[in-house]
C-alpha positions in Angstrom: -24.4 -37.6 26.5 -20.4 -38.3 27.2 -20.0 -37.0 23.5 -22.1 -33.7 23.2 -20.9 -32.5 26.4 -17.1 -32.8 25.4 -18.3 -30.8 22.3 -20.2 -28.9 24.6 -17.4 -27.6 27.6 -14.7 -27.8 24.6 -16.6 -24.9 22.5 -16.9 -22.9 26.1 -13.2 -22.9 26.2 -12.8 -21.9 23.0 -14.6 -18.9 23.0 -13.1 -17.6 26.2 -9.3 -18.4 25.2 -10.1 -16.4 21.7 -11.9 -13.6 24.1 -8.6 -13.8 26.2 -6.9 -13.2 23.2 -8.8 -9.7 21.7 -8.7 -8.7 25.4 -4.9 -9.2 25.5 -4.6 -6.7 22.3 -6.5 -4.0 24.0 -4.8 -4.9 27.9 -2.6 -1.5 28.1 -2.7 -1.9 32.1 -6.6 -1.4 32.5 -7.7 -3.1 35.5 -11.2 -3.8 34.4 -9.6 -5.5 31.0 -7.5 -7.9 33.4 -9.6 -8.4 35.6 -12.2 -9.5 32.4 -9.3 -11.2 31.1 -8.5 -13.3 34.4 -12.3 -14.3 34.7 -12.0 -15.5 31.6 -8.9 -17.7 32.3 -10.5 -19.5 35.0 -13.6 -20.3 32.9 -12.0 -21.3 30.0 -9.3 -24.1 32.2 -12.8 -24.9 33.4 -14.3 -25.6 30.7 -11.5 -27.2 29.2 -11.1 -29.8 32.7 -14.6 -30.9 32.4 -14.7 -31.8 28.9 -11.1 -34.0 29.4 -13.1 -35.6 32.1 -15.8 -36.5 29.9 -13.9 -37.3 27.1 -11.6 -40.0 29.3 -14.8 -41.2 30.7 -14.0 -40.1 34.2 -16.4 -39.0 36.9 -18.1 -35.7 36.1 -16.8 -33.9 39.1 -13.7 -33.8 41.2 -11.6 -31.9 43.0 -10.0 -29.9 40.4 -13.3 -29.1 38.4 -14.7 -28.3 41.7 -11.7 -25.8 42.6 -11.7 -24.0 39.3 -15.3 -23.7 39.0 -15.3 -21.6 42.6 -12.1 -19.2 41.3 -14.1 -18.7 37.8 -17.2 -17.6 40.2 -15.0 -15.6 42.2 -13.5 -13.9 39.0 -16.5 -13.1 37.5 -17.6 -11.5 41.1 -14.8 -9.2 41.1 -15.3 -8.2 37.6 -19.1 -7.2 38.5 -17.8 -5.7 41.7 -14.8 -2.9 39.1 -17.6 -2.2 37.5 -19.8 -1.1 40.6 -17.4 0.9 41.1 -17.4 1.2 45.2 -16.3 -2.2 46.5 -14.3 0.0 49.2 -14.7 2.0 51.7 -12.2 4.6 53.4 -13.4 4.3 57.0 -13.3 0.4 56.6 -11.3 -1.7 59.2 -11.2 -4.9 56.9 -7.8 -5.5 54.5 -8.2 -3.7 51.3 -10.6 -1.0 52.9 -13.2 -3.8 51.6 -16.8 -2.7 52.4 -17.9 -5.3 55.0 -20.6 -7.0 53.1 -17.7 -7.6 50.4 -15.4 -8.9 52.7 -18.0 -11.6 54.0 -18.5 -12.6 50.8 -14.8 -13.2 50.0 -14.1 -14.8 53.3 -17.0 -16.9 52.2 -15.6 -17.9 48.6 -12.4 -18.5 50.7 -13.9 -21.6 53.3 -15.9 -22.9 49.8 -12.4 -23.7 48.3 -10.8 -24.7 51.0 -13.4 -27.4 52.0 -13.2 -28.0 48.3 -9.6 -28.5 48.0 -8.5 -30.6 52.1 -11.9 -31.6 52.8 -12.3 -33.5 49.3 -16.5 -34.2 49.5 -17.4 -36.3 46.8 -19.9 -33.8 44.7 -21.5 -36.8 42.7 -25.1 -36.1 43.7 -27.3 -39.2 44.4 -30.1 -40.0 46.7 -28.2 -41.0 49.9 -28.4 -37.5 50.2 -25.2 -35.5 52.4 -24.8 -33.6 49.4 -27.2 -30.7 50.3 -24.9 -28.4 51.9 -21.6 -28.1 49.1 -24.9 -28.0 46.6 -26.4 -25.1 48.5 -23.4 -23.1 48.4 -23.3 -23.8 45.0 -26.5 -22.0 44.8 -25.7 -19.4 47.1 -22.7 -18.0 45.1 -25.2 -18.3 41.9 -27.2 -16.1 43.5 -24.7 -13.8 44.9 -23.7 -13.4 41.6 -27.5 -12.5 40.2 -27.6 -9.7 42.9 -23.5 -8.2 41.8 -25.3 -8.5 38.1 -29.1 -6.6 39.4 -27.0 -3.7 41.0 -24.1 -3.1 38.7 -27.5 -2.8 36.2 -29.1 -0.3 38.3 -26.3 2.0 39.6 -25.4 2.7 36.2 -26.7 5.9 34.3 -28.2 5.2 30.8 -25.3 6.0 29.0 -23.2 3.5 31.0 -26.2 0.8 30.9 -25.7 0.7 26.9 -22.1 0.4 27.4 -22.5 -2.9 29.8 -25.7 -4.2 29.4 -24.6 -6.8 27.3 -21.8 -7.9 29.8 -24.8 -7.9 32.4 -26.5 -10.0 30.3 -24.1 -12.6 29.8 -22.6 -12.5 33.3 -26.4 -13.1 34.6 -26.7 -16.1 32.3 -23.7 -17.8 33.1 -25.3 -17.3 36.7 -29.0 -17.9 36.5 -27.6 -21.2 34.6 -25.9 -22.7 37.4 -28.5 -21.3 39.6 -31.5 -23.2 37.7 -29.0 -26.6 37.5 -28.1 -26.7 41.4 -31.6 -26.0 42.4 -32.8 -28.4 40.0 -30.1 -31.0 41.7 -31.2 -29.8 45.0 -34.7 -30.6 44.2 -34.1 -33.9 43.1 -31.8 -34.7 44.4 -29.3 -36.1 40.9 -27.9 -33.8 38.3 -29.7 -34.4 35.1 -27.5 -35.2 32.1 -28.6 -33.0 29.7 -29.0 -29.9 31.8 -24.8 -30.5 32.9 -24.2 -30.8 29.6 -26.0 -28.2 28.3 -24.1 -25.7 30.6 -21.1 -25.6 28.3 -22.9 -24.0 25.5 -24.1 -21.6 27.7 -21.1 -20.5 29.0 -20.4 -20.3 25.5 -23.0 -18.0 24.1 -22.1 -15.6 26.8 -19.0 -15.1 25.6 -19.7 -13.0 22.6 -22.1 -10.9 24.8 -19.4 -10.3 27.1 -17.1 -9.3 23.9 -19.9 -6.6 22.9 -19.9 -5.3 25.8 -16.1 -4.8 25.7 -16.5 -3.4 22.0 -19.3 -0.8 23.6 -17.0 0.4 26.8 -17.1 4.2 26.2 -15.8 5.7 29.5 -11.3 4.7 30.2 -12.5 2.7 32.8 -14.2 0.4 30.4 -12.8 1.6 26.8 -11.9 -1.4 25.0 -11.3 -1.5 21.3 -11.4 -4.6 19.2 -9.6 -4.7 16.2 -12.3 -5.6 13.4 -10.1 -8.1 11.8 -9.4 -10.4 14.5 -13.3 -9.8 15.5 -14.1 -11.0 11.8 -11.4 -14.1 12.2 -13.0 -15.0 15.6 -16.4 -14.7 14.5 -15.4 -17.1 11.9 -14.0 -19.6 14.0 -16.7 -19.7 16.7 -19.3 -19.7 14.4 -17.5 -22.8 12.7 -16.9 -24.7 16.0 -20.6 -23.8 16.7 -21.6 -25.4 13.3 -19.2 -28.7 13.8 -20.7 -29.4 17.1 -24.4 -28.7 15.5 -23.4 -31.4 12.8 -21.6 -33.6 14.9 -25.3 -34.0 17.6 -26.9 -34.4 13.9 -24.1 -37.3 13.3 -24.6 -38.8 16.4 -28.5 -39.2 15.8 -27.9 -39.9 12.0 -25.8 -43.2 13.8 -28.1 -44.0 17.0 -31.4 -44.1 14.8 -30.1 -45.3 12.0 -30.1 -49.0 12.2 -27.4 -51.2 10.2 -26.6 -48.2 8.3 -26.2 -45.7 10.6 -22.0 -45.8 10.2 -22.2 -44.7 6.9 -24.7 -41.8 6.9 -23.0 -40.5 9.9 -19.8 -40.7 8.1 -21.3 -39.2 4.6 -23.0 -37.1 6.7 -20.1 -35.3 8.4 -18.5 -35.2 5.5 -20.5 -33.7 3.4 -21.0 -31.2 6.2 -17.4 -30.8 6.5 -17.4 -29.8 2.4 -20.3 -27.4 2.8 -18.4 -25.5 5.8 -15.2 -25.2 3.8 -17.1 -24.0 0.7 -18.8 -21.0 2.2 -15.3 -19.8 4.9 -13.7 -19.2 1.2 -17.2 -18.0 -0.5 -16.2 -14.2 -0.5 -20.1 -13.6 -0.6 -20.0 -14.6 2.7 -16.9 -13.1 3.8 -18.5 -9.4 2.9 -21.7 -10.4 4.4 -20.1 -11.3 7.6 -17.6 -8.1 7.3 -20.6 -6.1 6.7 -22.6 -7.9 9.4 -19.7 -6.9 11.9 -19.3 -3.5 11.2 -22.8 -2.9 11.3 -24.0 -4.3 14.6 -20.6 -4.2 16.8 -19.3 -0.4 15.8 -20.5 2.6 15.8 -18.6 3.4 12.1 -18.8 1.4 9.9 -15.2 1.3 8.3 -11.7 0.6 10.6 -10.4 3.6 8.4 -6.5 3.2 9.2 -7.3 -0.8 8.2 -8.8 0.8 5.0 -6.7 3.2 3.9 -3.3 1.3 4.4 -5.7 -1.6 2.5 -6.4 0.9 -0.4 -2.8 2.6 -0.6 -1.6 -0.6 -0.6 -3.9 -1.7 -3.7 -2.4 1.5 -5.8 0.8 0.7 -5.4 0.7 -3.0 -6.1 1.5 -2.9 -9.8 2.4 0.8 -11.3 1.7 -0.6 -14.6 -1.8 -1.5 -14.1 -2.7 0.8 -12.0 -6.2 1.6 -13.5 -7.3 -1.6 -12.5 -5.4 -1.3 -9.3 -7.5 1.9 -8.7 -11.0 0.1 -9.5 -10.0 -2.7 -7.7 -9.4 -0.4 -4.6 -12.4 1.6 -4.4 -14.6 -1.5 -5.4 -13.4 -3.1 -1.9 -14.4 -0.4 0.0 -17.6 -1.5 -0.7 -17.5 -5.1 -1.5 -18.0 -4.7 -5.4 -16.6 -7.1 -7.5 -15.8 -5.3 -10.5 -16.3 -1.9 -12.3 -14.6 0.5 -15.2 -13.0 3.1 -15.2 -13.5 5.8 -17.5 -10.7 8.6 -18.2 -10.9 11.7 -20.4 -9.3 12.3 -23.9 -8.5 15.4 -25.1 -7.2 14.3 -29.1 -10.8 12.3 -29.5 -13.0 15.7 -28.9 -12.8 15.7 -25.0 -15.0 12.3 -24.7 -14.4 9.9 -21.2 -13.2 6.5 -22.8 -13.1 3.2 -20.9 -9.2 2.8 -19.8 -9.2 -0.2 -17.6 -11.8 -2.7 -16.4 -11.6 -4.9 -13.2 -13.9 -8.4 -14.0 -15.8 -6.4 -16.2 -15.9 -4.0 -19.6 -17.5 -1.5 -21.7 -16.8 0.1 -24.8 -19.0 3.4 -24.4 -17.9 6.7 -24.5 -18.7 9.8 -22.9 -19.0 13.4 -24.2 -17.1 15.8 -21.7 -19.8 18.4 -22.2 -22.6 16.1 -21.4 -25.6 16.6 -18.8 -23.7 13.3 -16.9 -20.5 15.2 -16.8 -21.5 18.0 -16.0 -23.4 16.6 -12.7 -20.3 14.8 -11.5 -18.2 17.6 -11.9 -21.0 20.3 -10.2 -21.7 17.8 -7.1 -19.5 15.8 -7.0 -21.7 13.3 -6.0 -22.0 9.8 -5.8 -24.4 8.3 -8.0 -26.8 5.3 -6.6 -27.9 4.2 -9.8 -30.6 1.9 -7.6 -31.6 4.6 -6.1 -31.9 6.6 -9.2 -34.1 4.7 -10.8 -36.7 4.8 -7.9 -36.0 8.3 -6.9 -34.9 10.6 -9.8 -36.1 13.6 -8.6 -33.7 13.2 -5.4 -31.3 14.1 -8.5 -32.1 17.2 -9.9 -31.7 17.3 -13.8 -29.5 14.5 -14.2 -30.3 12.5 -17.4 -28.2 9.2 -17.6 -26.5 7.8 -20.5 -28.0 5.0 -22.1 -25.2 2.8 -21.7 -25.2 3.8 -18.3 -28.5 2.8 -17.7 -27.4 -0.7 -19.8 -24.4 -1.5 -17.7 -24.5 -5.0 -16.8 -25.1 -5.1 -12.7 -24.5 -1.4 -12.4 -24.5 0.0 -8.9 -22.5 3.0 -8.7 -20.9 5.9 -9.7 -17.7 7.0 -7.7 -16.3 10.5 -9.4 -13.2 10.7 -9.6 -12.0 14.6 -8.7 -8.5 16.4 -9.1 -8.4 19.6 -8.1 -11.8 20.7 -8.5 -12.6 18.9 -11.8 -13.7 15.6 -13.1 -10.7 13.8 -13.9 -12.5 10.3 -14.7 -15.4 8.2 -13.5 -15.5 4.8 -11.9 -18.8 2.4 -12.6 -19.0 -0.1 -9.7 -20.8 -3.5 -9.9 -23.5 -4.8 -7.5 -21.6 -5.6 -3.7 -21.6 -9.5 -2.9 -23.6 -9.2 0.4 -26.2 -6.1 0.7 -24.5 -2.5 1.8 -26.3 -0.1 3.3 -25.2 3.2 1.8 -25.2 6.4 3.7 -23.2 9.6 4.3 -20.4 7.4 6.2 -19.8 5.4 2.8 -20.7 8.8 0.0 -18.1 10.2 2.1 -15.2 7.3 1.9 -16.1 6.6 -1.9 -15.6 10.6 -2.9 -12.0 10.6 -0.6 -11.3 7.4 -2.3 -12.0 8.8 -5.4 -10.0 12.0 -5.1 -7.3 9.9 -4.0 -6.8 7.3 -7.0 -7.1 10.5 -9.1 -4.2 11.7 -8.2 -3.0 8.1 -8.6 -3.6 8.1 -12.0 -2.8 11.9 -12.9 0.5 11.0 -11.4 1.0 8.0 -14.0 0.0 10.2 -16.6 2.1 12.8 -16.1 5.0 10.5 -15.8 4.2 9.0 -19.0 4.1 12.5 -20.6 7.7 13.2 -18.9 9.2 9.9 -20.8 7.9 10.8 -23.5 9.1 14.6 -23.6 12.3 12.9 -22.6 12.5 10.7 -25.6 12.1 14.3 -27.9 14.5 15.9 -26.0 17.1 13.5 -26.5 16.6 13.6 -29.9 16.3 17.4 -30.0 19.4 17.7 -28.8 20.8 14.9 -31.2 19.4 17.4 -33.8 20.8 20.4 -32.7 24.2 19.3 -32.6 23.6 18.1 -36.3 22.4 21.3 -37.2 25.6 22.8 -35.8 27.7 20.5 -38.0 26.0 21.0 -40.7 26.4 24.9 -40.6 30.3 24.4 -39.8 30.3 22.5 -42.8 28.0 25.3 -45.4 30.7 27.9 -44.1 33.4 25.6 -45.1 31.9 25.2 -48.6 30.4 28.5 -49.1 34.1 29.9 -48.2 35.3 27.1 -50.7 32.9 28.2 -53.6 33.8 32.2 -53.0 37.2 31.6 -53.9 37.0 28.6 -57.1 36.4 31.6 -59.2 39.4 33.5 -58.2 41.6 30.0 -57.8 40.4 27.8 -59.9 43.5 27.3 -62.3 45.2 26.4 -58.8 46.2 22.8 -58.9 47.1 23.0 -55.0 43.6 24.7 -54.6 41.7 22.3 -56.5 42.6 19.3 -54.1 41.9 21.0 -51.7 38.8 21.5 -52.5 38.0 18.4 -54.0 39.4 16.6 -50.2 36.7 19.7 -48.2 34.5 17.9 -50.5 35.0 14.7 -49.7 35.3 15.0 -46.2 31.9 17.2 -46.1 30.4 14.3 -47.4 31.5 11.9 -45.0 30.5 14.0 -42.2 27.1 14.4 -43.6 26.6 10.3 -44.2 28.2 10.1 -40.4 25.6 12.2 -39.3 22.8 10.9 -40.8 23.5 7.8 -39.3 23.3 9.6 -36.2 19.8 10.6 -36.3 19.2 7.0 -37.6 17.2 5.0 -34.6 19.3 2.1 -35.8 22.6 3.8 -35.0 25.0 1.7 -33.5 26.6 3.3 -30.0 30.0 4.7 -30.6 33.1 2.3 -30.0 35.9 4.6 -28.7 39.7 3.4 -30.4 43.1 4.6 -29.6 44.0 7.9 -31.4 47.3 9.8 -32.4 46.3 13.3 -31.0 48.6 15.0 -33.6 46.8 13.0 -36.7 43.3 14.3 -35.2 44.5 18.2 -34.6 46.2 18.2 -37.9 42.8 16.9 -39.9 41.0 19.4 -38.0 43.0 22.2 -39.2 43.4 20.9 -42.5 39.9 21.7 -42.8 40.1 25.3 -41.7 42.7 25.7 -44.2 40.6 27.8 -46.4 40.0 30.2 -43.1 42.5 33.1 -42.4 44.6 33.5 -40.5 45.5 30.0 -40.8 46.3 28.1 -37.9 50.1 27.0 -36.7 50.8 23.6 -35.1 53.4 22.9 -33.0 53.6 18.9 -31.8 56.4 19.5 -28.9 55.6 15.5 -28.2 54.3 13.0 -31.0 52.7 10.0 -31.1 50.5 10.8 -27.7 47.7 8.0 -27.9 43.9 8.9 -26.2 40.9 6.6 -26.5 38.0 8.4 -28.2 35.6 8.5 -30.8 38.1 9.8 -33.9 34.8 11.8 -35.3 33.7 13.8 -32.4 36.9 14.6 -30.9 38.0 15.9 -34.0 34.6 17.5 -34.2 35.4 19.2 -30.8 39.2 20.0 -31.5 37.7 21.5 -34.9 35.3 23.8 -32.8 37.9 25.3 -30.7 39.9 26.1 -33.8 37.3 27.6 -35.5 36.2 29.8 -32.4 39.6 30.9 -32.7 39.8 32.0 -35.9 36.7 33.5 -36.3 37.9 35.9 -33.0 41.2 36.7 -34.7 41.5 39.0 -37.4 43.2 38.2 -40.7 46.8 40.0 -39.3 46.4 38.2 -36.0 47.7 34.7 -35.0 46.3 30.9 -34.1 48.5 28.6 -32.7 47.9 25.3 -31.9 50.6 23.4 -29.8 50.1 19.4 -28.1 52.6 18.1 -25.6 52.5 15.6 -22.4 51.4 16.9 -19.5 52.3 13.8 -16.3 50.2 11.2 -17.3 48.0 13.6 -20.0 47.8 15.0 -23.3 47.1 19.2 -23.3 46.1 20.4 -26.7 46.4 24.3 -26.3 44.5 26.5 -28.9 45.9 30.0 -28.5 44.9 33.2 -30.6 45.3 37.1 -30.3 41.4 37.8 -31.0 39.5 40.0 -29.2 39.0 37.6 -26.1 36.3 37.7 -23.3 35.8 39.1 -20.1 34.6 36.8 -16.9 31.3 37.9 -16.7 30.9 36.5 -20.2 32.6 33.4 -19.4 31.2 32.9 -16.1 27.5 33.6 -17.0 27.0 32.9 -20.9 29.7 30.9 -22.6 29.5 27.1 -21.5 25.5 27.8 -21.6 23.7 26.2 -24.4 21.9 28.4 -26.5 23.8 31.8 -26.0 25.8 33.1 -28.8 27.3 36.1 -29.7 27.5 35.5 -33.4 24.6 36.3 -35.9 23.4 32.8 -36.7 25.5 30.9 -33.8 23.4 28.3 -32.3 25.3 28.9 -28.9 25.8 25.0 -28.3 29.9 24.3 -29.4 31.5 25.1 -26.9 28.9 23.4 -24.2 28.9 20.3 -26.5 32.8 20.5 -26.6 33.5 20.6 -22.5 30.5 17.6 -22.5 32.4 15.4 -24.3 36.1 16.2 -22.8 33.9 15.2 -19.6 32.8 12.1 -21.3 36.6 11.2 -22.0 37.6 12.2 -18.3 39.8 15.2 -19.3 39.3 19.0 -18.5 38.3 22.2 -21.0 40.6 25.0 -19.2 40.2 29.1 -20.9 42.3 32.0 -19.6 40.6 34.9 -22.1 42.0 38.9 -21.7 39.9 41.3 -23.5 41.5 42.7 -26.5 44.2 40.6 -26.4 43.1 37.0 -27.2 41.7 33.7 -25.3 43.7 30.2 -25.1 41.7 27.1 -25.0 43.4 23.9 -22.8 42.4 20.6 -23.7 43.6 17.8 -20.9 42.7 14.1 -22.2 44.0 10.9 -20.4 46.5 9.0 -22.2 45.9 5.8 -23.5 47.8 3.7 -20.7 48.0 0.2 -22.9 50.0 1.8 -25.9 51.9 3.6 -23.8 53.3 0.2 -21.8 53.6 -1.2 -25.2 55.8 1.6 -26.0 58.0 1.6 -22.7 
């Protein structure tokens, strides 16, 4: 029996340090937890002495078995005496106010250990007798400790008896225990084997009683909370020690009656055993049974919401580009289902729900919007217990399922999904692993749940629609600024092709029109090749600002009055695409001559400003007021012309931006507006230069 009680008093320990261990996560300076806590210190170094004695061989008892047994008796004495509640009295004359039948018993405890501890009897019972007295006291505090147990019981209201009636119960074990094996030894004068070895798994089984009892503490005297994830861990491990001990007393027979080979079954034996154990801690059928056998029998709700919804926020956020499996995935845990689809609406396929994603399962059925299903989901709001449907339809109303519904391989449920009053989508959940009990607490997590990876999902959806309305922006705008070329450019040749009839004996006018041409054409390839998707980006070079300015109004040159440049310093270099800066010199010009009339003047002038180029383009038009240029004329879209687009000038200060330079205007009504044009110079040519 050396053996099964090592497995035995080792098991006892193990419970209590793990008990120890929930208590300490709960403590928060409650004397009834620490005084639990203590009790449970003592029993578990008990526990864990006797079974190194009888795994070294030693003698069952001695001194410091003996010592710790009377502290763990003591502690578990207190604890039933905190939860009396009047273990002192004001008019009492003993230390602590102690009530005097309180302080006898301590004083008692008090000469037990210290006989234990100097006196040192040997405790091995035989039949020499001498041993009666120590195994009477032994007795004595057993039954002490039935009586704490009987009148903590029935002082306590029935609200407070459901709260500790399991701690009673596991106290009075531990108790009635050592009460039946001392009286047995007193009667017989030995200690039977089994019976001392037995004791362990006693103590043992308490253990969770007490830890019920904890769970069930309603009042702030006893309110203790335990976390339903460490509950679920421990319950793992003590049920696992509990099964390893179970096989290891089958081993042990498997060897004793088992002749010459008795080694090896004992060996196969445990190992197979061990296999088996390993298989069904990672089965997660068993992990939700156990999860749901928890919540149902230690807690009053069934769910740890905070552990739940951090879980299930945590789940939709995993992966943003899955995230209708994420969302399946997450509401399927909350019930322990292990796969499901998700069905969203499509408004370009006649408003039907289509299957979008799929967790460990599919579908390819659709879904008119305007069905009798639809409609249900969207009225109620409900959650749909398709098991319960098909035994109780009328509990339904007028719903008519969907024959692929009713088809759905392993269908369970149906979660709706609602945003902002409407059905957004529909998840179908498949059967749970272990059995759930459904009932308002779960209808009322899977709806929440369902409204929130709603929003989820509209969220990814919209975001989707906002690329893509980026993507046609962009190339709206890419478009617009063609469009604004390309009317430069018919003004240009419709001004050209009003006056070939009146010049076109004019040699001088004839190139010139043949170079508008030829240059209109360019610019329209150029462009085209800007709308192209294939487009290469544009590779600013170094530029000669005059050689730009003077191409630009070389193209005006059919416009009136003509514009004047003055180059007060030449060869300024600036890094820029050549076909858009002259683009946005050109629509300066152009704004200028169009302002002016045919008697007025356009001057363009470029000179070095510090480490700059300014290209000034001056003209005696009608100018603007600041309203106008405060509020209108940088905004895209507003013109004051007939068919302006309104986007030039905003286009023009973009790209100056681009380059790092500055668009400056100083405009006087009636008597004209100058444009200033600030560009970097091109620092590397210029230290080539010096």
């Amino acid at each position: 029996m050396t053996t099964i009680a090592v497995y035995s008093y080792s098991v006892a320990a193990i419970g209590f340090l793990l008990l120890i261990g929930l208590l300490f996560t709960i403590w928060r300076g409650r004397t009834q937890v620490a005084a639990i806590a203590l009790a449970c210190g003592f029993t578990a170094l008990w526990s864990a002495a006797l079974a190194g004695q009888a795994a070294t061989g030693h003698e069952l008892w001695s001194v410091w078995t003996d010592t710790l047994e009377i502290l763990r008796s003591a502690a578990w004495c207190v604890v039933l005496l905190l939860l009396l509640g009047n273990s002192r009295d004001p008019a009492s004359r003993w230390p602590f106010s102690l009530r005097t039948p309180i302080f006898i018993g301590a004083v008692c405890y008090g000469i037990l250990l210290l006989v234990t501890v100097f006196v040192r009897t040997d405790l091995m019972l035989n039949l020499d007798g001498g041993l009666v007295p120590n195994v009477t006291a032994r007795v004595c505090q057993a039954v002490l400790g039935m009586l704490l147990v009987e009148q903590v019981y029935r002082n306590k209201t029935i609200q407070e008896r459901w709260a500790i009636k399991f701690a009673c119960l596991g106290i009075g074990a531990m108790f009635a225990y050592d009460f039946y094996m001392y009286s047995q030894a007193m009667l017989f004068h030995d200690m039977h084997p089994d019976t001392w070895a037995a004791r362990g798994i006693v103590n043992a089984l308490a253990m969770p009683l007490i830890g019920t009892a904890v769970k069930r503490s309603t009042s702030r005297s006893t309110a203790l909370v335990l976390s339903r994830r460490v509950m679920f861990h421990s319950t793992a491990l003590f049920g696992s020690a509990i099964y390893l001990l179970a096989m290891g007393f089958a081993g042990y027979y498997l060897r004793y009656f088992g002749g010459s080979w008795g080694g090896v079954m004992q060996v196969a034996f445990l190992c197979g055993a061990l296999l088996l154990l390993t298989g069904t801690l990672f089965s997660g059928t068993f992990r939700a049974w156990l999860k749901v056998f928890i919540s149902k029998h230690f807690y009053s709700y069934g769910y740890d919401y905070r552990e739940e919804w951090m879980r299930f926020t945590r789940t939709l956020s995993s992966d943003s580009t899955h995230i209708g499996e994420r969302a399946i995935e997450a509401v399927g845990a909350l019930v322990e289902s292990p796969g499901g689809v998700l069905w969203q609406r499509r408004d370009g396929d006649g408003g039907h729900y289509q299957p979008v994603a799929g967790w460990q399962a599919t579908s390819t059925a659709t879904e008119p919007a305007d069905s009798n299903f639809c409609h249900f989901l969207e009225s109620t709001q409900w959650v749909i217990d398709l098991r319960e449907y098909a035994a109780l339809p009328e509990k339904y109303g007028d719903l008519v399922l969907p024959s692929w519904l009713v088809a759905f391989p392993r269908g369970w449920l149906v979660v709706p999904l609602i945003l902002h009053g409407k059905l957004f989508g529909f998840v179908v959940l498949q059967d749970a692993r272990s059995a759930v009990s459904l009932n308002w607490e779960v209808f009322d997590l899977l709806e929440i749940a369902g409204s929130q990876a709603a929003s989820y999902l509209a969220q990814q959806d919209a975001a989707n629609e906002l690329m893509v309305a980026r993507q046609f922006e962009s190339f709206n705008r890419m478009s617009t600024f063609v469009v604004h070329d390309l009317k430069n450019l018919v003004a240009q040749l419709s001004l050209m092709n009003a006056n070939a009839e009146k010049h076109r004996d004019n040699p001088e006018f004839q190139r010139d029109m043949l170079d508008t041409v030829t240059h209109s054409v360019d610019k329209m390839k150029m462009m085209l090749q800007k709308l192209s998707r294939n487009d290469a980006p544009e590779r600013p070079l170094p530029l000669r600002v005059e050689n730009v300015v003077r191409q630009a109004i070389a193209l005006k040159s059919a416009f009136e009055p003509h514009p004047v440049l003055d180059v007060v310093d030449a060869g300024l270099l600036v890094l820029a695409d050549g076909e858009r800066l002259e683009r946005v010199l050109g629509h300066l010009i152009q704004n200028a001559i169009e302002a002016t009339p045919r008697s007025g003047r356009v001057s363009v002038s470029i000179a070095r400003a510090g480490g700059e180029v300014a290209v000034t383009v001056a003209d005696t038009g009608a100018g603007m007021s600041e309203e106008f240029i405060r509020e209108r004329l940088f905004k895209p879209f507003e013109s004051t012309k007939p068919a302006g687009m309104g986007i030039g000038v905003f286009e023009s200060r973009e790209y100056i931006h681009e380059l790092g330079g500055a668009l400056a205007l100083t405009s006087v009504p009636a008597q004209g507006s100058t444009f200033t044009v600030t560009l970097p110079l091109y620092r590397e040519a210029n230290e080539r230069a010096a």
